[in-house]
C-alpha positions in Angstrom: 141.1 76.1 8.0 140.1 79.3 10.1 142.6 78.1 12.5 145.0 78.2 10.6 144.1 81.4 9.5 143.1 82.9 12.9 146.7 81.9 14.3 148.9 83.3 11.0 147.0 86.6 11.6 147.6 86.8 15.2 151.1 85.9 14.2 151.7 88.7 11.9 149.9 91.1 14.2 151.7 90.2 16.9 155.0 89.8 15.4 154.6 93.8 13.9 154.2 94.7 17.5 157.0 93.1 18.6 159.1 94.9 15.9 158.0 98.5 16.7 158.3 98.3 20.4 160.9 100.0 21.7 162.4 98.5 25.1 163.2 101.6 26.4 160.1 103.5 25.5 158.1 100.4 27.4 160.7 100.3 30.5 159.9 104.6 30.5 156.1 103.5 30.4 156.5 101.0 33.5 158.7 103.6 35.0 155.9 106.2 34.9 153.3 103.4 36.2 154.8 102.5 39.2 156.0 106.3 39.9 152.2 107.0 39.5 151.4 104.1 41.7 153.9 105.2 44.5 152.3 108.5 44.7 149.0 107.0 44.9 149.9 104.6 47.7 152.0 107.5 49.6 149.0 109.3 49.8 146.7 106.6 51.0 149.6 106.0 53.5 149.5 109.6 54.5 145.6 109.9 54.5 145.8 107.1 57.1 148.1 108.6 59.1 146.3 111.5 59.7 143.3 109.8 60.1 145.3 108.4 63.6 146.4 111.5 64.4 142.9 112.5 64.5 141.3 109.7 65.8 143.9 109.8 68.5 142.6 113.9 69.2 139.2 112.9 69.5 140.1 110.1 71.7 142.0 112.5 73.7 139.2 114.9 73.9 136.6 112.5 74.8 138.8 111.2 78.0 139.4 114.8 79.1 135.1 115.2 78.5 134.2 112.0 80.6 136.6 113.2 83.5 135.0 116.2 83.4 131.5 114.9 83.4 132.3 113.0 86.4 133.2 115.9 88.3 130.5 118.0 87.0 128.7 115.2 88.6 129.7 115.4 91.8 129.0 119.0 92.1 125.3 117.8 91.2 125.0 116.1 93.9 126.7 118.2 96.2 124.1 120.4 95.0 121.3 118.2 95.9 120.5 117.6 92.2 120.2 114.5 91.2 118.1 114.9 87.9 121.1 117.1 86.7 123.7 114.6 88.0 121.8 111.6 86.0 121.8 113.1 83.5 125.3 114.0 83.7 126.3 110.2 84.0 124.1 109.3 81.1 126.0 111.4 78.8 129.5 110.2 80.8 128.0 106.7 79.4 127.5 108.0 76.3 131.0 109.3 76.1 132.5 106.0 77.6 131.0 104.4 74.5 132.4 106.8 72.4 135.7 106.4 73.5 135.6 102.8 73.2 134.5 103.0 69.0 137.6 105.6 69.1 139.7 103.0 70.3 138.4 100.3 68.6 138.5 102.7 65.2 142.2 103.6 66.2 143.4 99.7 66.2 142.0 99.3 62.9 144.0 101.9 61.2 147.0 100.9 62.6 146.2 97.7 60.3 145.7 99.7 57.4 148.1 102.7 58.0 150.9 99.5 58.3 149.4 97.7 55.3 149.4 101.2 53.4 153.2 101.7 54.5 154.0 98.1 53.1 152.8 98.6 50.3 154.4 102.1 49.9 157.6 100.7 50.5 157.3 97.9 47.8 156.4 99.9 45.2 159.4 102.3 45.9 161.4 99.2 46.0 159.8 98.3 42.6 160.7 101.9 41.1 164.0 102.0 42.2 165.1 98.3 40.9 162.9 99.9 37.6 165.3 103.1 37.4 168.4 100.9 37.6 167.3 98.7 35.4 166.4 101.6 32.5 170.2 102.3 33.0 171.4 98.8 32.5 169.1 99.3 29.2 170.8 102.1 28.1 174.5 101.2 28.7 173.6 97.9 26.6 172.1 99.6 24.1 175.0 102.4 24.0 177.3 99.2 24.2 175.3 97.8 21.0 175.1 100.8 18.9 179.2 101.6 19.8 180.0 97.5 18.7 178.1 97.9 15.4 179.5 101.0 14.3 183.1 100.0 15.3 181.7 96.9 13.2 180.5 99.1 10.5 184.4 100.5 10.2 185.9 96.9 10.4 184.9 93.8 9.0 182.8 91.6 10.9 184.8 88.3 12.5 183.1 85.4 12.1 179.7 86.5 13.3 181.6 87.0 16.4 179.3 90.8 16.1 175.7 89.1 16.2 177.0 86.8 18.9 177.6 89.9 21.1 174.3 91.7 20.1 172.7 88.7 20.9 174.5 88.2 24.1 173.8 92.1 25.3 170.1 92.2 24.0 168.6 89.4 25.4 169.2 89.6 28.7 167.3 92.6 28.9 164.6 91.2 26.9 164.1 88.7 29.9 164.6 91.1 32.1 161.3 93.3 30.7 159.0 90.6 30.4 159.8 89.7 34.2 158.9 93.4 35.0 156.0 93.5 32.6 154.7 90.7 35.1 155.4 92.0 38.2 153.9 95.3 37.3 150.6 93.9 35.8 150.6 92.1 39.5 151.6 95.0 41.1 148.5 97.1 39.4 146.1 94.5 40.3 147.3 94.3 44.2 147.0 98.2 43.9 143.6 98.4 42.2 141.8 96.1 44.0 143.2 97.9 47.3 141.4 101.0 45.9 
C-alpha cells in the first residue's frame, strides 16, 4: 500500500515538473554550464602553459648556472684552491640535480597542459553543438507557435495540427535529454579533474 502511494506521489511530483519546464530556459541553463565549464578549463589550460614557460626559464637558468660553475671551477684551481673549487662542483652537483627535477617536472606538464587542452577543446565542441542546438529549439518552437496560430485562424484538418506539433516537439525533447546526459558526464569528468 505505501508503494503504491510512494510511486503516485513521485508521479504527480514529477509529472508538475515536467509541465513547468521550459526547454529553452533548461537548454539556456546547460548553455551557461558548459560556457562556465570552458572558462574554467581554459584557464587550467592556460595556468599550465605558463607553468612550462616557466619551468622551461628556470631550466634555462640552471644550465647557464652549472656552465658557469664549471668555469668558476677551473679558475679555482688555476688558483691553487681546491677547497673553493670543491665546493664549487658540489653545488654544480647540486644544480645538475636540479636541472634534472626541472626536466623531469617539465615532461609532466606536457601531460597535463595536453590533457588540459583536450579537454578545452571538448567542451568548446560541446558549447558550440549546445548554441546550435538552442537555435534549432527556437526555429521549432517559432515553427510551432506560427502552425497554431495559422491553426487558430483555420480550422484544424483532421488532427493533421497535433501530428505536426508532435512531429516538431519531440525531436527536440530527445535531443535535451541526450544533452542533459552528456553534460551531467561532462561535469563529473570536469569535477573530478579539479
Amino acid at each position: 500500500m505505501l508503494d503504491r502511494m510512494n510511486q503516485l506521489i513521485k508521479a504527480y511530483i514529477n509529472e508538475g515538473l515536467e509541465r513547468i519546464e521550459d526547454p529553452a530556459i533548461m537548454v539556456k541553463q546547460y548553455m551557461r554550464d558548459v560556457k562556465e565549464q570552458v572558462l574554467r578549463a581554459e584557464k587550467e589550460w592556460n595556468r599550465a602553459k605558463l607553468e612550462k614557460k616557466t619551468l622551461e626559464h628556470n631550466l634555462s637558468a640552471a644550465r647557464d648556472l652549472f656552465a658557469k660553475r664549471e668555469e668558476q671551477a677551473v679558475i679555482a684551481i688555476q688558483a691553487g684552491d681546491e677547497e673553493l673549487a670543491r665546493k664549487i662542483l658540489l653545488n654544480k652537483k647540486e644544480i645538475w640535480e636540479r636541472m634534472n627535477e626541472l626536466e623531469k617536472r617539465i615532461a609532466e606538464n606536457d601531460e597535463v597542459r595536453c590533457q588540459k587542452e583536450l579537454e578545452f577543446e571538448q567542451l568548446q565542441t560541446k558549447y558550440t553543438q549546445l548554441q546550435e542546438k538552442n537555435l534549432e529549439l527556437i526555429v521549432r518552437v517559432q515553427a510551432v507557435r506560427a502552425s497554431k496560430q495559422m491553426n487558430g485562424r483555420n480550422e484544424k484538418v483532421d488532427g493533421q495540427t497535433d501530428w505536426i506539433d508532435k512531429q516538431v516537439m519531440n525531436p527536440e525533447w530527445e535531443k535535451e535529454s541526450e544533452i542533459e546526459r552528456e553534460l551531467a558526464h561532462l561535469r563529473e569528468r570536469v569535477q573530478s579533474n579539479s
